[in-house]
N, C-alpha and C positions, 0 to 999 in steps of 0.2 A: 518621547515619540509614542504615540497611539496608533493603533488597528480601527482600520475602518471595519464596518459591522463585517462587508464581503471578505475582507483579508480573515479575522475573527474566524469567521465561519469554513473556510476553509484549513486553518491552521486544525481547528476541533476536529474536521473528516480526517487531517493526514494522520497526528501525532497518534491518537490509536492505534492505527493499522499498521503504522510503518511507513506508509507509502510518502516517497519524497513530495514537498512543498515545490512547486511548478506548474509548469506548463505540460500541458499532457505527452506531445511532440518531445519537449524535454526528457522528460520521463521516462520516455518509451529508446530515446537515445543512452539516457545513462542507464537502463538496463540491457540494451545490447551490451556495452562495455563494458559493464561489469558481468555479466552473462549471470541473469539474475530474472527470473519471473517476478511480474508485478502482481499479476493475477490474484486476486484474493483465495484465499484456499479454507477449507472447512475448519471449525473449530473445533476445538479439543484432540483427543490420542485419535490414531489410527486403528480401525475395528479391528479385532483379531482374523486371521482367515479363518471360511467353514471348512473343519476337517472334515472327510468321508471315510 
């Protein structure tokens, strides 16, 4: 069985990121349930605070 080029090319945006392979509507359902942001979020460590 083969990936059409559109299945392909979505598989490439999810597996990086994490984000589940679906329907968007889906998506946004299995992360209420799992009580889980999809949101993409910054890369690398979190800055230190500025002390005063």
């Amino acid at each position: 069985m083969s990936l059409t080029e559109k299945e392909l090319s979505a598989l490439r945006q999810s597996a990086p990121s994490g984000r589940p392979l679906g329907s968007p509507s889906w998506a946004e359902r299995l992360a209420l349930q799992l009580i889980i942001a999809l949101s993409p979020r910054q890369r690398g460590r979190l800055r230190k605070a500025e002390q005063k």
